[in-house]
C-alpha positions in Angstrom: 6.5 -2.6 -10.2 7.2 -5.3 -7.6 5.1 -4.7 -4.4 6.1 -8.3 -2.3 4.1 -10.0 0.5 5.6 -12.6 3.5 8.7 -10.7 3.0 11.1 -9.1 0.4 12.9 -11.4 -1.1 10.7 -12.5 -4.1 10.5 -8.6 -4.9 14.1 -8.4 -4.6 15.2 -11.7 -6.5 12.4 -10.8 -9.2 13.6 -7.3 -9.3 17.4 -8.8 -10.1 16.6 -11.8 -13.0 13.3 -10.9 -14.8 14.6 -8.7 -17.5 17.4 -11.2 -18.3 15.1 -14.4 -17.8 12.7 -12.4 -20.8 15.6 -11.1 -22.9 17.3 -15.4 -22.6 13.6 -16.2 -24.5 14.5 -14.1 -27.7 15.9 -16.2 -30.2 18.5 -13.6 -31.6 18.9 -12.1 -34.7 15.6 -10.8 -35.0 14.3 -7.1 -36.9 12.6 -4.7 -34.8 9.2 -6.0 -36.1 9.9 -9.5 -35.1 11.0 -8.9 -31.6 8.2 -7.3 -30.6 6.0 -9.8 -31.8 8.2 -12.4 -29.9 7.6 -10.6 -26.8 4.5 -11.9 -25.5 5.5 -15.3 -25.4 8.8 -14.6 -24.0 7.3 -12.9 -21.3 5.7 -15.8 -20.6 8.6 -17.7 -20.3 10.5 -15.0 -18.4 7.6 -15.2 -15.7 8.0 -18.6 -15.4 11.3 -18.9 -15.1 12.1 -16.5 -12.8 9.1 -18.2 -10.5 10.7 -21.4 -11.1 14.1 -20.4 -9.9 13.1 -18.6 -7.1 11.3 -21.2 -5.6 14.2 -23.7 -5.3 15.8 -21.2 -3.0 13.0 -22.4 -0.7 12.2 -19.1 0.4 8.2 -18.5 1.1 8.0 -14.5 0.3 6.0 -13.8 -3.0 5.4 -10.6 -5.2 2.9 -9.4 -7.7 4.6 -7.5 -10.7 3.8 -5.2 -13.7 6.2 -5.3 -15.8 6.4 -2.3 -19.3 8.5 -2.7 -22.1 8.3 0.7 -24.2 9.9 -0.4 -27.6 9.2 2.6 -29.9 5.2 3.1 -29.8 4.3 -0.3 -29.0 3.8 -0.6 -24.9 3.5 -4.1 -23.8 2.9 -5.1 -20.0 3.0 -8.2 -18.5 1.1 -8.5 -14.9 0.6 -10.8 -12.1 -1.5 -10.0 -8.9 -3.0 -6.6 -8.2 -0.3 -3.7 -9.3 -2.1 -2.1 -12.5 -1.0 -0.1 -15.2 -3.4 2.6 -16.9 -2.7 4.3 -20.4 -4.1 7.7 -21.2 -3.8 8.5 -25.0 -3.2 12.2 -25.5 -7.0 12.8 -26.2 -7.9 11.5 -22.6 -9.2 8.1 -23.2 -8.3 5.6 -20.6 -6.7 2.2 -21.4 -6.1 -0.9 -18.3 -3.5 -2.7 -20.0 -2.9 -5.3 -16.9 -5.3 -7.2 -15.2 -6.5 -7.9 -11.9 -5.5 -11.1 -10.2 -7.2 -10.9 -7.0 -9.6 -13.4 -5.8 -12.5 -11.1 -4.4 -13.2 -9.8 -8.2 -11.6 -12.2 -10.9 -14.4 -15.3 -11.1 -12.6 -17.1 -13.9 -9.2 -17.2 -11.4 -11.4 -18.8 -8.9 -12.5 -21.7 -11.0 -9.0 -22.5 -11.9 -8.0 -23.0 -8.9 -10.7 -25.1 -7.8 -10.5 -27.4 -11.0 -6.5 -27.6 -10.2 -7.8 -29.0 -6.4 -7.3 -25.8 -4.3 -10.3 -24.3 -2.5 -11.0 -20.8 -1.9 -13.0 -19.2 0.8 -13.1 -16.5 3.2 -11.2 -17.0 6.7 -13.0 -18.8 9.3 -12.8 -17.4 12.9 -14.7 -20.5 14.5 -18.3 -20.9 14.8 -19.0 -20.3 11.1 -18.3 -16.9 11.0 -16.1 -15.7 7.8 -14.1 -12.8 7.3 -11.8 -11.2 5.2 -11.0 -10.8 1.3 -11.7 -14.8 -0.8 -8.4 -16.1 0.2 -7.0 -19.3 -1.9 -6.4 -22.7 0.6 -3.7 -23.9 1.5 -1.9 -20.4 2.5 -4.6 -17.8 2.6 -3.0 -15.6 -0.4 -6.2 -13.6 -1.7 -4.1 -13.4 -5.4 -4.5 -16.2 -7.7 -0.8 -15.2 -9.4 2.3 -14.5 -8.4 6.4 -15.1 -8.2 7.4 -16.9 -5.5 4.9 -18.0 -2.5 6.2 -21.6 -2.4 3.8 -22.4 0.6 1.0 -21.8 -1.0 0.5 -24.6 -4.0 1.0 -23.9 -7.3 -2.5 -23.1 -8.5 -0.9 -19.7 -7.8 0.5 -19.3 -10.9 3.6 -17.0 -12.0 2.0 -17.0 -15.7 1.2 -13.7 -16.8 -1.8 -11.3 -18.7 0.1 -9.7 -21.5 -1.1 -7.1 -23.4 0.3 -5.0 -26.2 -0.6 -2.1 -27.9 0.6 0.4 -30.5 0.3 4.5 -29.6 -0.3 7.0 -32.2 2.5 10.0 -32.3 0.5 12.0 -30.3 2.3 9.7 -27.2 0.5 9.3 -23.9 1.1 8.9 -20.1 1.2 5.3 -18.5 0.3 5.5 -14.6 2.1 2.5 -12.8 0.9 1.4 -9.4 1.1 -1.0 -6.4 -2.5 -1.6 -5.0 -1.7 0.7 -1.9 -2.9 3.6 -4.5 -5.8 1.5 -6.6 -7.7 0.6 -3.5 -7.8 4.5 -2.9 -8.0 6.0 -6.4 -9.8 5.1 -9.6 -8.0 5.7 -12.4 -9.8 8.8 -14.0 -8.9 10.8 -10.1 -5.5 9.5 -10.2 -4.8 10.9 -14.1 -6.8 13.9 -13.5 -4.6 15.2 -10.3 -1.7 15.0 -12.1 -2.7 16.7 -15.3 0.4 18.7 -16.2 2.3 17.8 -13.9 6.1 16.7 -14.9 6.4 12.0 -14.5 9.0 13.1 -11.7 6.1 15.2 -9.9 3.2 13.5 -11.1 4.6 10.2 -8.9 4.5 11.4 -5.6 2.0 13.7 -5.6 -0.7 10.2 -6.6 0.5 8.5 -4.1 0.1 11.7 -1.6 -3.7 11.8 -3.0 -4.2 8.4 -2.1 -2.6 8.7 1.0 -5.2 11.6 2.0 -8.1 9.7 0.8 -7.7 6.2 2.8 -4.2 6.9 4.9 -1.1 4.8 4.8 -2.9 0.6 4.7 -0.6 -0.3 2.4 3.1 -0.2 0.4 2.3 2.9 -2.0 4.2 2.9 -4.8 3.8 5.0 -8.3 5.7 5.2 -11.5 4.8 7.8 -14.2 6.3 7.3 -17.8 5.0 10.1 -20.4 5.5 8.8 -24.2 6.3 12.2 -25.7 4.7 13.2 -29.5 6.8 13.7 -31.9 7.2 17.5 -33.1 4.9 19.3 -35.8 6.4 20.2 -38.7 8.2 23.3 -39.0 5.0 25.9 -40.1 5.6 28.4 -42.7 6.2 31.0 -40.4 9.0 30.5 -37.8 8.0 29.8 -34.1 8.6 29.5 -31.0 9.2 25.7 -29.7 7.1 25.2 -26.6 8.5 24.4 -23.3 8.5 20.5 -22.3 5.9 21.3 -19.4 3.3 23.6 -21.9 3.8 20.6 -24.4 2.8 18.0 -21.4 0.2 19.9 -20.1 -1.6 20.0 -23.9 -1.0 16.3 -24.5 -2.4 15.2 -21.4 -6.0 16.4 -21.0 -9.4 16.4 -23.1 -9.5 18.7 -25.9 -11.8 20.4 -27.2 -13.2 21.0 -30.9 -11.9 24.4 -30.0 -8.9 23.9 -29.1 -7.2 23.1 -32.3 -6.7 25.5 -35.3 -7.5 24.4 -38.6 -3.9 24.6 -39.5 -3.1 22.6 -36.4 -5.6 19.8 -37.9 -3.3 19.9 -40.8 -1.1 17.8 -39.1 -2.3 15.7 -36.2 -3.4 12.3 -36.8 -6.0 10.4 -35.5 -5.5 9.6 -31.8 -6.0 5.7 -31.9 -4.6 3.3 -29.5 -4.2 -0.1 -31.5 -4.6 -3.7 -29.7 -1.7 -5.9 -31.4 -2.4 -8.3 -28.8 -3.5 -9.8 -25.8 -3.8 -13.2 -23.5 -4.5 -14.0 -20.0 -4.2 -17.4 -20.1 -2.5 -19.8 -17.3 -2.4 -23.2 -19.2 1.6 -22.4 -20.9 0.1 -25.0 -24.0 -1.9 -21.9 -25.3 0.5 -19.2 -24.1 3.2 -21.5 -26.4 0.9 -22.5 -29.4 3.0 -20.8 -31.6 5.2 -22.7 -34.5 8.7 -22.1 -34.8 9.7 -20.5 -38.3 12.1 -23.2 -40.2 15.0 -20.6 -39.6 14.9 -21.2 -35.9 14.3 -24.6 -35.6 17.6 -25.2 -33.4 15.0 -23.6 -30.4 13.4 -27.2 -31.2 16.2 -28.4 -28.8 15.8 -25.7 -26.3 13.3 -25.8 -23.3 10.8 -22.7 -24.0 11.0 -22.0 -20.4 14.4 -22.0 -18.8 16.5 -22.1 -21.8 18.7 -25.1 -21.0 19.8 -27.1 -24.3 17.6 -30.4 -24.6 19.0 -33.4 -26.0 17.2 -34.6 -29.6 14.3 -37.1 -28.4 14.6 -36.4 -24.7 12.6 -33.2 -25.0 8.6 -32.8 -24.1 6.1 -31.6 -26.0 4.4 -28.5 -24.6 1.0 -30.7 -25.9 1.8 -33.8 -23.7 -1.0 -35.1 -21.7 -4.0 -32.9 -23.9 -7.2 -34.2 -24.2 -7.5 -33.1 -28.2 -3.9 -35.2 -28.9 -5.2 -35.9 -32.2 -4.5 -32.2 -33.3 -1.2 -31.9 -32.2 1.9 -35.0 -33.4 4.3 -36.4 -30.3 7.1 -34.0 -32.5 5.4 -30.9 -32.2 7.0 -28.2 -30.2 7.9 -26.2 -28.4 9.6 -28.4 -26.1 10.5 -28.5 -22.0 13.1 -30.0 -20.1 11.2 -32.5 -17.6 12.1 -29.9 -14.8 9.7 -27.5 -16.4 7.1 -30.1 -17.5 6.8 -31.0 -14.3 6.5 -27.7 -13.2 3.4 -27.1 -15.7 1.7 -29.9 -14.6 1.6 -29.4 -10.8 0.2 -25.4 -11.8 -2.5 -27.4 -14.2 -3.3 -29.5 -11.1 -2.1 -33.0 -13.0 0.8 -33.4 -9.9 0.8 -32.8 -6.6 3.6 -30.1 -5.3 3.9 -31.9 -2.2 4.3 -28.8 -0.7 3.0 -28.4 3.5 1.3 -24.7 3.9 2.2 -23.1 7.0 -0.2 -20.0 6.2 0.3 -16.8 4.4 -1.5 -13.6 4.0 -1.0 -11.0 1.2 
């Protein structure tokens, strides 16, 4: 989900390279086990990148982005700005697996940005009067993260809340959606006037709801993905296999301690969603803090961010410049290119951008 501001051509070019830019941050080889566990970080990466090579088209446009990666039963999304994904398991319980990057509600966003040495405050018409959403200065975004949005400092950060979590068989229904249709709908209306509904109708017919609650203020955009459960087993007795939209309809609302037979309970499993992980960080040391197993040490000459080979001793240690050096040796990776470290340090506020603002709104 990539709902842009200033323009369409962060949402476009982010549209285009993120998935490669992620996939680049895999070392290869890897089990099905191990690449999901490498995910998070190359997410992170991905993010970065992507933000990094935008920006040196020198275009000023930016986008927020939600971005699922359905690998079996394991969902993980990565988020910047204010699109939002919501889970609901197939007993009905609700999960937010993004988070909310917008100035007005996030409190630990706005003290990053003022201990990087950007300000945030409301617009000022004159005379002292202030209006508006908080709104980060220089630019006037009212997200603390994004791609793109060159104009604005880099205090607006492209790094990413990750989350991942494992479904149980029983599957469940991930609501994707730009903020056009969570400024109108909580999540519990949005899920409940779609309940049985088909993904392909269950789309359009959130955003029509939140349409007819608050009218057209915004880009509305919705993706439904259903995680189907996986059939019973065959019962004694032959039977007949229930139609796709019956099946839906069951998985997707609350049921009852009636609703079940006691042969049914037989075979379904505990409904539990599992947390395997999850970090909202912006400082990339501790989205990196991860070791390199000794099969992968040739990564040691890669930069963890844009993937470019780094020659042996020119390469900078994610940990340069930290106040508790004694923890981590001048060796320790992961490495960047000086591109890239120079690109943490102006989002930590350690180097000015030298960027001029000529005002943006979201």
């Amino acid at each position: 989900m990539f709902d842009g501001h200033n323009g369409s051509a962060a949402a476009i070019y982010t549209k285009e390279n993120l998935l490669n830019n992620v996939l680049s941050a895999i070392p290869p080889d890897l089990n099905r086990n191990e690449w999901v566990a490498a995910l998070p970080r190359a997410l992170v990466a991905g993010f970065v990148k992507t933000d990094k090579d935008f920006q040196e088209k020198g275009q000023k446009s930016g986008t927020t982005v939600t971005f699922v990666i359905i690998e079996g039963w394991v969902v993980t999304v990565a988020s910047v700005g204010d699109s939002r994904c919501v889970l609901e398991s197939s007993d009905g319980e609700i999960y937010y697996l993004s988070a909310d990057h917008r100035l007005d509600t996030n409190e630990e966003e706005r003290v990053r940005i003022t201990s990087s040495g950007g300000e945030v405050g409301r617009l000022n018409t004159g005379g002292g009067a202030e209006v508006g959403p908080l709104r980060c200065w220089p630019g006037g975004l009212c997200l603390s993260r994004s791609i793109g949005d060159m104009d604005v400092g880099e205090f607006i950060v492209p790094v990413p809340h990750v989350k991942q979590v494992k479904l149980s068989t029983g599957g469940g229904r991930l609501v994707i959606c730009s903020d056009g249709v969570w400024d109108s709908l909580p999540a519990e209306v949005a899920l409940d006037c779609c309940r049985g509904m088909s993904p392909d109708a269950a789309a359009p017919h959130i955003v029509k709801e939140a349409v007819q609650a608050k009218g057209l203020r915004d880009d509305t955009t919705c993706i439904v993905v259903d995680v189907l459960p996986q059939e019973k087993p065959p019962a004694s007795a032959p039977q007949t296999k229930k139609p796709v939209k019956g099946m839906l309809k069951s998985m997707f609302r609350r049921k009852s301690s009636e609703s079940s037979s006691y042969n049914d309970k037989d075979y379904v499993e505990p409904d539990v969603v599992v947390e395997l992980y999850e970090e909202g960080s912006a400082m990339l040391s501790e989205r990196f803090n991860t070791k390199y197993p000794v099969c992968n040490m040739f990564k040691l000459f890669m930069c963890a961010v844009c993937q470019v080979e780094i020659k042996p001793g020119k390469g900078i240690s994610i940990h340069e410049g930290e106040s508790d050096s004694g923890k981590f040796r001048p060796w320790d990776g992961p490495f960047l290119c000086s591109s890239c470290q120079e690109k943490k340090e102006a989002m930590e506020g350690k180097r000015s951008s030298g960027r001029v603002s000529s005002g943006s709104d979201d």
